[in-house]
C-alpha positions in Angstrom: -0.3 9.0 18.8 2.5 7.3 16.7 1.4 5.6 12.8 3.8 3.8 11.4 4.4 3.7 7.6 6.4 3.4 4.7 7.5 5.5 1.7 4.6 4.6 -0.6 3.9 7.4 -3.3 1.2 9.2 -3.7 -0.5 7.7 -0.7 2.3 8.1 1.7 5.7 10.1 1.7 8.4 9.9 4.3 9.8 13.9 2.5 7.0 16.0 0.8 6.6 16.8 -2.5 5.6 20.4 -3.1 4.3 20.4 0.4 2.1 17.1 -0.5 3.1 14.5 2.2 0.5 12.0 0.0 -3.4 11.3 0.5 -3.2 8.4 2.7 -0.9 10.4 5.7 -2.8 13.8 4.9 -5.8 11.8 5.8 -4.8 10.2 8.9 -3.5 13.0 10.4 -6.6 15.5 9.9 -9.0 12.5 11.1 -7.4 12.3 14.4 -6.9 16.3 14.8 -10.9 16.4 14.9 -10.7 14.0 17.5 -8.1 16.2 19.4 -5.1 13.9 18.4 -2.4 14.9 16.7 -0.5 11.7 14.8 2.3 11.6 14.2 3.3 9.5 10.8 6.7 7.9 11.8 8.3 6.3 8.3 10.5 3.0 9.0 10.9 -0.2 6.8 7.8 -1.9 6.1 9.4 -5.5 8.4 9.7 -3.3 11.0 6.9 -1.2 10.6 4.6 -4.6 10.7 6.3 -6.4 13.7 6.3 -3.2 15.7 2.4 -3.2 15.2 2.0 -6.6 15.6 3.9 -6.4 18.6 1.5 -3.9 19.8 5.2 -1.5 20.1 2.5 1.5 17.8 -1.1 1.1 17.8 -1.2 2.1 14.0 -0.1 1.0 10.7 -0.7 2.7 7.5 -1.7 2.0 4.9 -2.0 -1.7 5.1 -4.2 -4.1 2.6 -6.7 -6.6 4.4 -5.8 -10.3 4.0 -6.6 -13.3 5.8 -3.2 -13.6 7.7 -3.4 -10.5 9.1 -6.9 -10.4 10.5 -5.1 -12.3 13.5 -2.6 -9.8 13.9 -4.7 -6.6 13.3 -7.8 -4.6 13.3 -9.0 -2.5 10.3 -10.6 0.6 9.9 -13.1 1.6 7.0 -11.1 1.8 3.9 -9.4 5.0 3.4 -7.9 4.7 -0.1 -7.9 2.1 -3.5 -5.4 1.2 -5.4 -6.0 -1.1 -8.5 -3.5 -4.5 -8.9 -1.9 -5.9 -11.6 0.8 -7.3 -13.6 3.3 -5.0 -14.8 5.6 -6.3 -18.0 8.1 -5.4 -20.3 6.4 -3.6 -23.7 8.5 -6.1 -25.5 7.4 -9.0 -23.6 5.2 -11.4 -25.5 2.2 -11.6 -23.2 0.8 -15.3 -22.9 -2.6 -16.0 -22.3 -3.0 -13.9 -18.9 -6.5 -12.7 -17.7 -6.6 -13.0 -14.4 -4.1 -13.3 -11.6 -4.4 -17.0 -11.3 -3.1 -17.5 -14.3 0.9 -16.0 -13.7 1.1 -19.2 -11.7 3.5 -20.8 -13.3 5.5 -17.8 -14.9 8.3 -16.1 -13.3 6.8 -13.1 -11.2 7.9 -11.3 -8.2 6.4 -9.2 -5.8 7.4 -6.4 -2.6 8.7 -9.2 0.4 6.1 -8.1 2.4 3.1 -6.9 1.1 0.1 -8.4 0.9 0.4 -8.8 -2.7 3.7 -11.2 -2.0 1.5 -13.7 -0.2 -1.5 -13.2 -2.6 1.1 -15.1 -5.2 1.9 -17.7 -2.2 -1.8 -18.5 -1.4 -1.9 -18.8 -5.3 0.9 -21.5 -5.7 2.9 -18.9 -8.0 6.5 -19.0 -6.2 7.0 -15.5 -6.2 10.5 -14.2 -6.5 10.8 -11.7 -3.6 12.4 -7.7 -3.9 12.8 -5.2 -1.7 11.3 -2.0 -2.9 9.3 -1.2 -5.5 12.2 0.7 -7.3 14.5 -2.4 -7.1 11.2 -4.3 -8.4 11.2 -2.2 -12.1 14.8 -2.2 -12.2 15.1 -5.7 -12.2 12.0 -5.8 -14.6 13.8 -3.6 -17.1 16.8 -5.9 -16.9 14.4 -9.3 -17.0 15.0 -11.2 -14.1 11.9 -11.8 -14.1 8.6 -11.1 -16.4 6.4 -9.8 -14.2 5.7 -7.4 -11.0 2.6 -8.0 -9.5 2.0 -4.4 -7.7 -0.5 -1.6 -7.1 -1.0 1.0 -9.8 -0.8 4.1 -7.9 2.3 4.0 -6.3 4.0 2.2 -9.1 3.3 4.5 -11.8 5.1 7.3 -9.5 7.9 5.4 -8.6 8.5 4.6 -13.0 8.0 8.6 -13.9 11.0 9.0 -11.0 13.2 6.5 -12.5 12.2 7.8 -15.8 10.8 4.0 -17.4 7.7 5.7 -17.9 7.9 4.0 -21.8 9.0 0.5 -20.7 5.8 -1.4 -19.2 2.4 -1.9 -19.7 -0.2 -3.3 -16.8 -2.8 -6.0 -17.3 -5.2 -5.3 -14.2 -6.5 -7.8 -12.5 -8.7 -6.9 -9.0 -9.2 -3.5 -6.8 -7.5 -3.2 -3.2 -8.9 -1.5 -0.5 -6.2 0.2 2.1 -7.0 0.9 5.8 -5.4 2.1 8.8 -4.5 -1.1 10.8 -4.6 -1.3 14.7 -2.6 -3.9 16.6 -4.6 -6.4 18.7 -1.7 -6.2 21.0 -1.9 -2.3 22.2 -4.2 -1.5 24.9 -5.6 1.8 22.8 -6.5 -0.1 19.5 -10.6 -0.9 19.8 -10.9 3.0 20.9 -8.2 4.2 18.7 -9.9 2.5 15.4 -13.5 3.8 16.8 -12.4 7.6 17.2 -10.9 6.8 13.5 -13.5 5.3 11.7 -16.2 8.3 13.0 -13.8 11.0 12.4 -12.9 9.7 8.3 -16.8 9.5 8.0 -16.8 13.4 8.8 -14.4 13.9 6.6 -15.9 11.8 3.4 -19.6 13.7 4.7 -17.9 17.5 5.1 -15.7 17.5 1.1 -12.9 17.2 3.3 -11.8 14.1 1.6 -12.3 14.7 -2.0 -10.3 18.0 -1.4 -7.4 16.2 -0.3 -7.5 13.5 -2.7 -8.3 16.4 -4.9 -4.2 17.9 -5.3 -3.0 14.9 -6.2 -4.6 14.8 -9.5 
């Protein structure tokens, strides 16, 4: 079966790293295997890897945050991974008084075009100035296009140590994500697709199988 996805260090990476193709994909693909399914984890744009889905074009999506837009469009397994949210900023950036996520509205911020965390700052009222990549995202950061990055942690601390910024931002955290494997309401397979899923990723949490893959990415 075909899972679509997009480059999104540690948890999923379109070349492997030291023969790490990242938590979320090493996951997905040993679920389905004890269900006698081999995935395969296809890596195109995110757009396009959400319109396929929704299209019901792949049954799969990975690794996708719940929000209320897309219950309509999809259904979600169990979570398979975390990631905690925030604001990234410049270490020279006078913070204002920011303690939750709320309270960026009003101050310039951007976000992935996108991501669930791009229409977390619409639903907020915060007029989000939209990038394309998380990479482009800290670039323009550095520069100060904008003062903020609302983003996961995870992924974004990988993507800084590549570009070698590791020194230029601090994170204020403000909420936890889940991320799940995301079936489309529009492919005939989904509902049994998403039960053979959500059985076999309990196996795996039950047997250590889990923890030991999460476990070579610390």
């Amino acid at each position: 079966m075909r899972v679509l996805a997009v480059h999104y260090p540690p948890f999923e990476m379109s070349e492997p790293v030291n023969g790490l193709h990242g938590f979320d994909h090493e996951v997905v693909v040993e679920a389905f295997a004890r269900k006698g399914l081999v995935a395969a984890i296809v890596y195109v744009p995110w757009t396009r890897a959400l319109s396929d889905t929704a299209n019901g074009l792949s049954p799969a999506l990975l690794s996708c945050a719940k929000n209320a837009e897309r219950l309509n469009t999809y259904l979600f397994s169990a979570p398979i991974s975390q990631d905690t949210y925030g604001l990234f900023f410049r270490r020279d950036f006078v913070l204002p008084d920011i303690s939750k996520l709320a309270d960026v509205v009003g101050h310039s911020v951007a976000s992935i075009s996108g991501y669930a965390s791009f229409t977390k700052l619409v639903e907020l009222g915060a007029k989000p100035i939209e990038v394309r990549s998380e990479v482009a995202g800290f670039q323009m950061l550095a520069l100060g296009r904008f003062d903020f990055l609302y983003t996961g942690k995870k992924a974004s601390e990988f993507q800084i140590m590549q570009l070698g910024m590791t020194d230029r931002f601090n994170f204020l955290e403000t909420e936890t994500w889940d991320y799940h494997l995301c079936f489309s309401r529009k492919h005939p397979d989904s509902a049994g697709l998403l039960t053979l899923f959500n059985e076999a990723l309990a196996e795996l949490r039950d047997d250590g199988t889990y923890d030991r893959i999460h476990g070579k990415y610390r």
